[in-house]
Structure formats: C-alpha cells, structure tokens
N, C-alpha and C positions, 0 to 999 in steps of 0.2 A: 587510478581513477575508478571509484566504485562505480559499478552498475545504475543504470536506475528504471524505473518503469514511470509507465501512464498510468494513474487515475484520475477519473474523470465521475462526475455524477451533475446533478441538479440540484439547487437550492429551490426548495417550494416552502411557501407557508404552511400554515394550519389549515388552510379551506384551498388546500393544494397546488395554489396560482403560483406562477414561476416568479422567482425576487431577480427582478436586474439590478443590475450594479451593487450587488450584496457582494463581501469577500469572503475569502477559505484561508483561512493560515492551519498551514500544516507543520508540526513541531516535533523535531526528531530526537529524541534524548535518552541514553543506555549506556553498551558497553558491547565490547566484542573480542572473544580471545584470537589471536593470530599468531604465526610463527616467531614472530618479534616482540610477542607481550602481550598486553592488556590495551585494547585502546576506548580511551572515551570520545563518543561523540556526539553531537549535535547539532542542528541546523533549524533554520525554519525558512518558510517556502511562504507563498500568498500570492493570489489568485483573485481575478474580480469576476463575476458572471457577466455572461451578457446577456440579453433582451431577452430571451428564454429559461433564464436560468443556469444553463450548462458553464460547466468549468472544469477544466482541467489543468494537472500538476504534475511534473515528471520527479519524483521522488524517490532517493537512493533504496537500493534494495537491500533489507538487511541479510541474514545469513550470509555474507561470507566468512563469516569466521568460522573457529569452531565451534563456539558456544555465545552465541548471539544472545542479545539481550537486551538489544537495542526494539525499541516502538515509538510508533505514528501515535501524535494526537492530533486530532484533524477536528477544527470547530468551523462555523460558518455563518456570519453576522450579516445582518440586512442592512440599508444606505446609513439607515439610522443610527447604527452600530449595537443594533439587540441582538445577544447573542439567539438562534435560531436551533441550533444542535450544537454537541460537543460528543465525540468518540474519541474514547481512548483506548491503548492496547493494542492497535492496528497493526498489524506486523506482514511488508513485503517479502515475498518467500523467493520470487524470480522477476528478471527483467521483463515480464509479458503484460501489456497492457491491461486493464481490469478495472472495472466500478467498482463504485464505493462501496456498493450492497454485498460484490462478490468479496469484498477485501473483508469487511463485517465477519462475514459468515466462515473464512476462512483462516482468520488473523490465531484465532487460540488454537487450534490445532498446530499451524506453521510454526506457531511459537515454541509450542511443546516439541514439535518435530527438530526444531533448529539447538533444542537443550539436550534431548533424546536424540542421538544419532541412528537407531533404530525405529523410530516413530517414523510415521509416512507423513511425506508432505501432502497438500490437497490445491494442487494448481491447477486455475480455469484458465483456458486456451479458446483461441475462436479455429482452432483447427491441431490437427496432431504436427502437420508440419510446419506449427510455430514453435512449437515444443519440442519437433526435431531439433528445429534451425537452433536454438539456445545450445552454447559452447560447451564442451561436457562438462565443464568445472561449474557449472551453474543448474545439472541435472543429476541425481540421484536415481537409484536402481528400486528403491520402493517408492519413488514417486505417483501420487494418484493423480491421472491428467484428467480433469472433465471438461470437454469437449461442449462450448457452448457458441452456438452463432450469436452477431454482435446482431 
C-alpha cells in the first residue's frame, strides 16, 4: 500500500474571495521503476471546498521507486464548473503533510532528485521531529528538511 500525504490549500478568485463549493481533482499519471519492473500508474482524487474555500486531498506519494516519474496535476473549478487554476508537474517527495504553494515551489527539484539519486530532495516539515518520525525507507541522507510552522 503506497504511502500517501495531505495537501491542502484554498480555492480564491481573482479579487481573492474564497469559492465554496468549488472542486479540486487531482490526477496522478507516470511511471515508476521497482524491484519487480516498470509500473504504470494512475489515479484521480476530488475534493469540494467548503464555505471558506479550504480543501484538502490525501494523495499517494510518489518516489518510491527508483526512478520515479510519476506527477500530480491538480486543477480547481468553481460551482459553475470554470476552470479556476490548473498545476501541473507536482511531484510528492514524502508522506508529510504540505500546501499547495509548498508543493509548487518544491515539485521540480523532488522530481529531479527522485531521477538523480544524488540530487537532494527539499522537504518542508512543520517540525524536525515529523521528519524524524518518517520510516527510514522514506528518508534520504542528502535530504533538505525546511522547517516551517503551519
């Protein structure tokens, strides 16, 4: 059973007011090498706001394999069904909880790090000992942990 983590964010408009009952589908689609082969996978996930805007998704985490390949596309539609935003290339590095902005800002490095077994991953924690408590098969020794309170 893969791993998986939280994100979470807000659905705002253009003059920044929060959209309720807007949806998030989030769409998983790659490839990942493991001891047993090549697997393909895929999913999609969806999520409705509510009365604030906020929404959250627990979505698989990719790198476990050895050479991940797998990414998030994650859009997010208002009642009306307008598309609102669309990210692609999103790429979960560990099971630790994380917004959408932290995933943004950290998906093309993870990516690279997860094709480069040398490249350093860049995982935001709201504390070092959430990043202890992750099993060692899900932590790496040039890992970069930045420490951010929620």
């Amino acid at each position: 059973m893969p791993n998986k983590a939280t994100v979470r964010g807000l659905l705002i408009d253009a003059s920044l007011a929060p959209i309720a009952g807007g949806k998030i589908v989030a769409t998983l689609a790659g490839s990942d090498v493991f001891e047993d082969g090549v697997r393909v996978v895929t999913q999609k996930v969806e999520a409705t706001t509510d009365a604030q805007g906020a929404w959250s998704l627990p979505l698989i985490v990719n790198a476990e394999g050895a050479a991940a390949g797998t990414s998030w596309t994650i859009e997010g539609y208002d009642p009306y069904i307008a598309k609102v935003f669309e990210l692609k290339s999103l790429f979960i590095a560990t099971p630790l909880a994380i917004t959408l902005a932290d995933l943004e800002k950290t998906s093309a490095q993870n990516l690279r790090a997860a094709r480069e077994g040398d490249a350093a991953r860049l995982i935001v924690a709201a504390s070092h000992d959430a990043y202890e408590a992750l099993p060692a098969d899900r932590k790496r020794g040039n890992d970069i942990v930045l420490i951010k309170a929620a």
